[in-house]
Backbone as CSV, one residue per row, in Angstrom:
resi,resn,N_x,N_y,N_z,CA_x,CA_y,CA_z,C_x,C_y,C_z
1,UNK,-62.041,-30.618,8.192,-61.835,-31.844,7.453,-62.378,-31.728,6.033
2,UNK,-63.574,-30.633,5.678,-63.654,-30.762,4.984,-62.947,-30.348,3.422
3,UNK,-62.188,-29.101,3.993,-61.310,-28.610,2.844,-60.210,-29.106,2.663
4,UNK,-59.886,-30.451,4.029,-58.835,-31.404,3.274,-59.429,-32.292,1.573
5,UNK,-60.907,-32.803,1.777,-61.773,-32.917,1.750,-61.833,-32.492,-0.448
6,UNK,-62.202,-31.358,-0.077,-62.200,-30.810,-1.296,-60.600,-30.479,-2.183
7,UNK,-59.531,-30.682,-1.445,-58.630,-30.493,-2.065,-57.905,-31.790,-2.616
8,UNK,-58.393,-32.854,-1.983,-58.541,-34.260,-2.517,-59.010,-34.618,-3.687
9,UNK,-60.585,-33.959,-3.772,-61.223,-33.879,-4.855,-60.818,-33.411,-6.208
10,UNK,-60.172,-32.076,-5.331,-59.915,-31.110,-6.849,-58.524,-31.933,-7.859
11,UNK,-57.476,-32.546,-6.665,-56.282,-33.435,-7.430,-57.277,-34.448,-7.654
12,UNK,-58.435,-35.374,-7.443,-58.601,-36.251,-8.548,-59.655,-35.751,-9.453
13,UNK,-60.120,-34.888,-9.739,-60.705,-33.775,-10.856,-59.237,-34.096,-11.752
14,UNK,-58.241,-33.192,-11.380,-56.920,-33.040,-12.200,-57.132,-34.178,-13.377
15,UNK,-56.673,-35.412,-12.835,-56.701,-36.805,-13.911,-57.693,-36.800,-14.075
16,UNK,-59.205,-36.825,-13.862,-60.212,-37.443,-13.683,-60.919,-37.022,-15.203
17,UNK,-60.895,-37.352,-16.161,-61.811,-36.862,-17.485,-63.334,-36.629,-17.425
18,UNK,-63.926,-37.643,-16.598,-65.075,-38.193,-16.491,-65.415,-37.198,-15.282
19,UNK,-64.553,-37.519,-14.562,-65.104,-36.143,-13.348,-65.290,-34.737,-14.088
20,UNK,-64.292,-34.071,-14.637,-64.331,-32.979,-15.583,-65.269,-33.104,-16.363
21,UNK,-66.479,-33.714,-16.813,-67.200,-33.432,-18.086,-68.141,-33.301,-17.216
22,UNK,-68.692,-34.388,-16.035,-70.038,-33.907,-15.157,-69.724,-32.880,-14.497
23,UNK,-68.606,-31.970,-14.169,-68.484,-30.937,-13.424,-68.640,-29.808,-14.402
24,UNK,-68.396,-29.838,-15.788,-69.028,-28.857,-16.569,-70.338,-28.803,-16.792
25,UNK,-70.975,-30.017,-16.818,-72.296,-29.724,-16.800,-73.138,-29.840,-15.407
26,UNK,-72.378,-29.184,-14.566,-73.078,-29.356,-12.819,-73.509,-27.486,-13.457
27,UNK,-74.949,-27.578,-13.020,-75.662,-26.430,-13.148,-75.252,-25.573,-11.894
28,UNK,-75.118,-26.071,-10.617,-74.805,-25.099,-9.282,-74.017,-25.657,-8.395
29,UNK,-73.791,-25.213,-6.940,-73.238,-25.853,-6.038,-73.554,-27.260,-5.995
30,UNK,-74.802,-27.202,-5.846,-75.079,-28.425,-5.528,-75.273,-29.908,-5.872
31,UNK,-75.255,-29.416,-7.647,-74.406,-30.421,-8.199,-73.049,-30.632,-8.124
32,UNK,-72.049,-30.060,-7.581,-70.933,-30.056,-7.701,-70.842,-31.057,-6.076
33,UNK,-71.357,-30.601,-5.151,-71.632,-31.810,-4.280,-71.662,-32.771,-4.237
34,UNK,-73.007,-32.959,-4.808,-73.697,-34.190,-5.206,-72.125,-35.389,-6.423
35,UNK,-71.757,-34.642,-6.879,-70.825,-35.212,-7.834,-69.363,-35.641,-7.371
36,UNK,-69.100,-34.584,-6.238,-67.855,-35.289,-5.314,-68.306,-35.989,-4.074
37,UNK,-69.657,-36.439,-3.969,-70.145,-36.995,-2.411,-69.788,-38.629,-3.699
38,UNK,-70.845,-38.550,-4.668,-70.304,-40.014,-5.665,-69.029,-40.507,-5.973
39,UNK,-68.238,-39.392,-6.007,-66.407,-39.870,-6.247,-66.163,-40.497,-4.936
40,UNK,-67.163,-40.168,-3.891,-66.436,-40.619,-2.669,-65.809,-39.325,-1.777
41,UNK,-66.117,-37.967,-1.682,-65.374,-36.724,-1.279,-66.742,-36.210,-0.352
42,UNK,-66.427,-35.754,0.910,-67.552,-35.214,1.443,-67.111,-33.601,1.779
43,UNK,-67.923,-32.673,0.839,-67.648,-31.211,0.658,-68.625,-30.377,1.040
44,UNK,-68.541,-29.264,1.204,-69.488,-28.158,1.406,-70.026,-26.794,0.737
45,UNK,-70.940,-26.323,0.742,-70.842,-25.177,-0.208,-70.361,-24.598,0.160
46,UNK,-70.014,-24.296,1.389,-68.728,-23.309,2.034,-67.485,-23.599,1.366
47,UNK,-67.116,-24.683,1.126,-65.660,-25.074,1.014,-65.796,-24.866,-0.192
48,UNK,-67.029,-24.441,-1.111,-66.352,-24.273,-2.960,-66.209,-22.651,-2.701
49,UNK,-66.994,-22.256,-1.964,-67.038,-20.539,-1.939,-65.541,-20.039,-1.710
50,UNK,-65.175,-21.132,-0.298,-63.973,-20.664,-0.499,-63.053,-21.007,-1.062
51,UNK,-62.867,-22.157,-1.599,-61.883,-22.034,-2.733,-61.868,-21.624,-4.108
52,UNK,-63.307,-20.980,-4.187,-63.340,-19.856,-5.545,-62.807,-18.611,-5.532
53,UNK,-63.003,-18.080,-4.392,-61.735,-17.060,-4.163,-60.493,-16.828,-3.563
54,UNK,-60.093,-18.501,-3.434,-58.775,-18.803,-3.102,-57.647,-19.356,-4.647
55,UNK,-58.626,-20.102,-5.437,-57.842,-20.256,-6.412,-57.986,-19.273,-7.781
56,UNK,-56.860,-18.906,-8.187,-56.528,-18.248,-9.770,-57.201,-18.682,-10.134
57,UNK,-57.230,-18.008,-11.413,-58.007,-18.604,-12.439,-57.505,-20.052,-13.494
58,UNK,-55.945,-19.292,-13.186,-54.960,-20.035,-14.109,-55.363,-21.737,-13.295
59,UNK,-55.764,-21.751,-12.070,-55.582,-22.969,-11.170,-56.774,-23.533,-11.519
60,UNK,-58.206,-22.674,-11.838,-59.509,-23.451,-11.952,-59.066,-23.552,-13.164
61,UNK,-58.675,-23.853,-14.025,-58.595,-23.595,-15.395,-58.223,-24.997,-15.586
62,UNK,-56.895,-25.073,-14.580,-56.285,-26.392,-14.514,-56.635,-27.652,-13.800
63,UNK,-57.646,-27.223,-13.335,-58.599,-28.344,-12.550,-59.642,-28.830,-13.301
64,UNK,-60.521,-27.956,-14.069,-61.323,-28.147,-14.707,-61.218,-28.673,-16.141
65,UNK,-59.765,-28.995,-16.555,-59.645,-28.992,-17.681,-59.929,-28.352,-18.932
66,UNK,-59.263,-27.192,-18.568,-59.214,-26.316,-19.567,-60.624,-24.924,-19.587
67,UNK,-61.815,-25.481,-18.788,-62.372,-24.287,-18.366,-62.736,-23.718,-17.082
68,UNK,-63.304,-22.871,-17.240,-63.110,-22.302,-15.893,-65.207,-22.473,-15.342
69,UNK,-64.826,-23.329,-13.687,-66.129,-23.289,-13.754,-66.345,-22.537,-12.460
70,UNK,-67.864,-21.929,-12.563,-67.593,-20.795,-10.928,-68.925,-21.420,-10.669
71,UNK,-69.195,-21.140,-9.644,-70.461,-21.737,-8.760,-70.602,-20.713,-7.573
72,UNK,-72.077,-20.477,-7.417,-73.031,-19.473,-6.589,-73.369,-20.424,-5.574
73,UNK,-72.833,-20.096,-4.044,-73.488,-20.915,-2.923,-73.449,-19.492,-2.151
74,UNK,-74.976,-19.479,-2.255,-75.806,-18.539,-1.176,-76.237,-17.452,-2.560
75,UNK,-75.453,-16.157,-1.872,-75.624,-15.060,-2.628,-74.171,-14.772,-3.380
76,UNK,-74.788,-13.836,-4.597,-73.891,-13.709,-5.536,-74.009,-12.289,-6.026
């Protein structure tokens, strides 16, 4: 449920301006959590791990609005 979860998130990231500016300045996973548990999205650090090496770059690029953000959950 949860990577329905996060893929919810990431389409309202897409529109979201305001989501996009605290997600550039989310220092780690766990701000990035903390920031879609407030939109209302319940995610995991599993579920960013894996969709960091599920999506292109061209795709974080386009989620993030224009940059690309990567995040360390666990080891790196």
């Amino acid at each position: 449920m949860s990577e329905e979860q996060l893929k919810a998130f990431l389409e309202k990231v897409k529109g979201d301006t305001s989501l996009q500016g605290k997600l550039k300045a989310a220092a780690d996973s766990d701000a990035v959590i903390a920031i879609a548990k407030e939109a209302g999205f319940s995610i995991s650090a599993g579920d960013l791990k894996k969709a960091q090496s599920e999506l292109s770059e061209e795709e974080l690029e386009g989620v993030s609005g224009g940059i690309t953000i990567s995040w360390c959950a666990g080891e790196c």
